[in-house]
C-alpha positions as CSV (number, residue, x, y, z in Angstrom):
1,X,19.0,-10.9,37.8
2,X,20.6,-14.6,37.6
3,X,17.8,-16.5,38.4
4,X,15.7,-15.2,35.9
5,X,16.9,-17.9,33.2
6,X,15.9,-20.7,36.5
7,X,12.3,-19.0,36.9
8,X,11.3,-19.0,33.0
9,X,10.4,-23.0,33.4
10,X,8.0,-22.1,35.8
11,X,6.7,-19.2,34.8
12,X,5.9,-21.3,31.5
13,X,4.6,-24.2,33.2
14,X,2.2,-21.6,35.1
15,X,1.0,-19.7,32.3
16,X,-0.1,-23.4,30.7
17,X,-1.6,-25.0,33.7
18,X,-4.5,-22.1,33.6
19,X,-5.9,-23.2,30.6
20,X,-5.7,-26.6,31.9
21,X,-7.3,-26.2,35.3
22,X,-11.0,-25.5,33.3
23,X,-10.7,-28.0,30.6
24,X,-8.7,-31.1,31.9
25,X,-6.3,-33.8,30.4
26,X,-5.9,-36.7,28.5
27,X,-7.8,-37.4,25.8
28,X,-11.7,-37.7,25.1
29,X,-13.9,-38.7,21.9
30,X,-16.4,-36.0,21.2
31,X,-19.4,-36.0,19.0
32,X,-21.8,-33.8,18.3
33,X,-23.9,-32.1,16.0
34,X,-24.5,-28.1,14.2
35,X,-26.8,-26.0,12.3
36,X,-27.2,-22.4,10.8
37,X,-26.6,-20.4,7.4
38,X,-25.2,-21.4,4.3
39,X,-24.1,-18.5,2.2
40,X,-21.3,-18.3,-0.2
41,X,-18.0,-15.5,-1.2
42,X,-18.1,-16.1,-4.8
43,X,-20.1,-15.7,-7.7
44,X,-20.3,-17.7,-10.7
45,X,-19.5,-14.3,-12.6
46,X,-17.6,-11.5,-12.2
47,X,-21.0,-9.6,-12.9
48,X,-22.6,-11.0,-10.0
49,X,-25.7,-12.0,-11.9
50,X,-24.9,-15.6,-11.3
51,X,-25.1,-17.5,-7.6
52,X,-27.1,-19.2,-5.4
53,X,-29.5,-17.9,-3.1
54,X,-28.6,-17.8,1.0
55,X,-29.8,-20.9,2.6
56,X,-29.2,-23.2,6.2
57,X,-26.9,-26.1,6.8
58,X,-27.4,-29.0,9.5
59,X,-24.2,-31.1,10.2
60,X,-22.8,-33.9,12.6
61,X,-19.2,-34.4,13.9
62,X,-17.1,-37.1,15.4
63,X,-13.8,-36.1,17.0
64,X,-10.7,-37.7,18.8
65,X,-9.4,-34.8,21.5
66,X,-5.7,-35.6,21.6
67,X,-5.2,-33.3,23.7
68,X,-6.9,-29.8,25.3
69,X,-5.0,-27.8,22.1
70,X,-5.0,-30.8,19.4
71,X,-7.8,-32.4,18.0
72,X,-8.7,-34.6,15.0
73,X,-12.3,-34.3,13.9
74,X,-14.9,-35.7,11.0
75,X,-17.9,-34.2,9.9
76,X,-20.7,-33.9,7.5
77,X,-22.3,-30.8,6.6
78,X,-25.6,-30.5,4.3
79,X,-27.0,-27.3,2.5
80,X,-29.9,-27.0,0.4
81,X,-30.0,-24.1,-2.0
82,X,-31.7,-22.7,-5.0
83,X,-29.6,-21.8,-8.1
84,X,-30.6,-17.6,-9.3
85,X,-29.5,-16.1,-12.1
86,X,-28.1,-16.6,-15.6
87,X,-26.6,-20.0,-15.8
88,X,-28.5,-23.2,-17.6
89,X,-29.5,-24.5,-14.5
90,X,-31.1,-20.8,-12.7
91,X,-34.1,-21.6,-10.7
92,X,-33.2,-25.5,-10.1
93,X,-32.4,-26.5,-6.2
94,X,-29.6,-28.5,-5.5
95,X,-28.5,-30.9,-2.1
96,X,-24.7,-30.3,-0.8
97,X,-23.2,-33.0,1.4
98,X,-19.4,-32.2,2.6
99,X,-18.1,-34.7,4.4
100,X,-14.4,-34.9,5.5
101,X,-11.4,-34.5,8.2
102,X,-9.9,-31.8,9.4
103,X,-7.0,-30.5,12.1
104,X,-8.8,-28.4,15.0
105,X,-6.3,-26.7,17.6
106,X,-7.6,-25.0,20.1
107,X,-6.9,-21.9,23.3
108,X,-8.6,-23.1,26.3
109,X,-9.0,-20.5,29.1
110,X,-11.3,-21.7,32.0
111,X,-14.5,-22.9,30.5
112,X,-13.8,-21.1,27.1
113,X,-11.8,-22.1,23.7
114,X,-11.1,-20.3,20.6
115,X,-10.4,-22.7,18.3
116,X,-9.2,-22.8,14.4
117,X,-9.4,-25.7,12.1
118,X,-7.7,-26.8,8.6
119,X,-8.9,-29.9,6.8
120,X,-10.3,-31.6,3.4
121,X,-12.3,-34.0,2.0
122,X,-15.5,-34.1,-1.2
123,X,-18.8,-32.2,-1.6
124,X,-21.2,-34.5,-3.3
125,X,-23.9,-32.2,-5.6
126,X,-27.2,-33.3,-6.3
127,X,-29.8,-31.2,-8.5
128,X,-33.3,-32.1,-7.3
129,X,-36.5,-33.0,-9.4
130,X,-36.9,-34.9,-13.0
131,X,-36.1,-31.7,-15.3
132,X,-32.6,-31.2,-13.8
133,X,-29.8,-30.2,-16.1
134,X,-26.8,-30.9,-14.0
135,X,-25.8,-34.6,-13.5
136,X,-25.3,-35.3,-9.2
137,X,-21.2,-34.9,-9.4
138,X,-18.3,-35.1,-6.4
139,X,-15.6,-32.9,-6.2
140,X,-12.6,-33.0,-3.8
141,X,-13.5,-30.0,-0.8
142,X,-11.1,-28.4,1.2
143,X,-12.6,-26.8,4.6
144,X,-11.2,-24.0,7.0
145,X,-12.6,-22.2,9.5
146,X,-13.3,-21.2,13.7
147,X,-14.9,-20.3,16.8
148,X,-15.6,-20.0,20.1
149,X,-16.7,-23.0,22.5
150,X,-17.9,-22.7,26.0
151,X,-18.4,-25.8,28.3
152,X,-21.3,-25.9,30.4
153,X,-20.0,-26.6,33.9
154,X,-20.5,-29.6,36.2
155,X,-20.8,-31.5,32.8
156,X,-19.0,-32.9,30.0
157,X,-21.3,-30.7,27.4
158,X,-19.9,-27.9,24.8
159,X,-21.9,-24.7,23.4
160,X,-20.1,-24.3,19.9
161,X,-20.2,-21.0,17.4
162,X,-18.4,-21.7,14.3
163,X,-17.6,-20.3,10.6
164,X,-16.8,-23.0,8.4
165,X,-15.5,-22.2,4.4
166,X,-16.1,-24.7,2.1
167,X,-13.8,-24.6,-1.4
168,X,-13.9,-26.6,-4.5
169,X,-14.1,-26.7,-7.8
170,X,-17.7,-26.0,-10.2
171,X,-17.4,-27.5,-14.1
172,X,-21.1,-27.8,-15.2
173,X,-23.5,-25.5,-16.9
174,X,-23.1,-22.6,-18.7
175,X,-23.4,-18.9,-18.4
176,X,-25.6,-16.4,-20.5
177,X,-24.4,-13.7,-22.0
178,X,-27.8,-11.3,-21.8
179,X,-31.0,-12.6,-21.2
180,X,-32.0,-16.4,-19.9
181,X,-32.9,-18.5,-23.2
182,X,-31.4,-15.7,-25.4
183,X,-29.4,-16.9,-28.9
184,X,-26.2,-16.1,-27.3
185,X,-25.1,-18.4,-25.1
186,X,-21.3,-17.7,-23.0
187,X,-18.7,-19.8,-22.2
188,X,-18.7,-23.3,-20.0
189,X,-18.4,-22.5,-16.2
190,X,-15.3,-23.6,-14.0
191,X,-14.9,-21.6,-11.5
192,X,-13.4,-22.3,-7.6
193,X,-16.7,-21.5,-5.2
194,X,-15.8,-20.9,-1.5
195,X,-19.0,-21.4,0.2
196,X,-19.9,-20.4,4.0
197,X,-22.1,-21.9,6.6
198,X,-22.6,-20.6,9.8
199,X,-23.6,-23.0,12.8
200,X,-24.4,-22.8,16.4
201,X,-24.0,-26.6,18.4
202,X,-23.9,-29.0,21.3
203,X,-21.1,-31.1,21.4
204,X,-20.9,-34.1,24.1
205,X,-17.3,-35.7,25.4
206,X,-16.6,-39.5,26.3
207,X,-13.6,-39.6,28.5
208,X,-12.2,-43.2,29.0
């Protein structure tokens, strides 16, 4: 029963060297690049009647890998999406480009990793075509999110699956109350969107 206290070190030092023994040490810059869904949690109203229609989102990331649990990643993320419903701007399609930094910490086991990530950064808007209402804007972004990652063996390439939220903050337009283009117009949107994308991607590590 005494030596229990003795063995914990080891049986510690054991339980983290599995992890280890499929991913490896030290660190590694990593850079690669997504795409998928873009899709979003909240509406413009409580209604509903107000949104923007399900899309797809392309993306590129550049990442220092402190360590196999600690990493420190940029990336960009662009959506393109059409606006539906009874705001000023319904019907007109607007460009999204996040970029930003965020924390990722990861679970290695063998070739595998589960991996969560907190960060921040701005989400530049951009409403296409010459009959736009809504002047391009930036707003500061803040990102969350996860996944799963496998690495291909024999090889310093990643298979990625990730959900990445996307929060900030919407001031333009306005909402109707009724129909679109009726004499009774509602109040000046702010509202705090969270929107989703959904991504499938091949990352590639340089080890020094």
């Amino acid at each position: 029963m005494n030596r229990m206290p003795h063995c914990a070190p080891a049986i510690l030092i054991g339980l983290l060297a599995t992890p280890l023994a499929g991913q490896g040490g030290g660190r590694s810059v990593v850079l690669g690049g997504y795409a998928g869904a873009y899709t979003h949690l909240v509406n413009f109203n409580n209604a509903g009647t107000a949104d923007f229609r399900p899309s797809y989102n392309v993306g590129a990331t550049l990442g220092l890998q402190l360590s196999p649990y600690v990493g420190i990643h940029a990336d960009v993320t662009y959506t393109r999406s059409t606006a539906r419903g009874l705001t000023t701007f319904g019907g007109g399609d607007f460009n999204r480009l996040f970029y930003g930094a965020h924390l990722e910490l990861r679970y290695p086991v063998e070739a595998y990793a589960t991996f969560v990530f907190l960060g921040g950064g701005a989400i530049s808007i951009d409403e296409l075509g010459k009959t736009g209402t809504i002047a391009p804007f930036t707003k500061v972004a803040g990102t969350f999110g996860g996944g799963l990652a496998y690495a291909i063996p024999r090889s310093r390439t990643e298979v990625f699956g990730e959900v990445k939220g996307l929060v900030y903050n919407w001031d333009r337009g306005m909402i109707y109350q009724g129909q679109v283009g009726g004499p009774f117009a509602g109040s000046r949107i702010n509202t705090t969107l969270v929107d989703v994308t959904i991504a499938v991607g091949l990352s590639y590590r340089f080890v020094p």
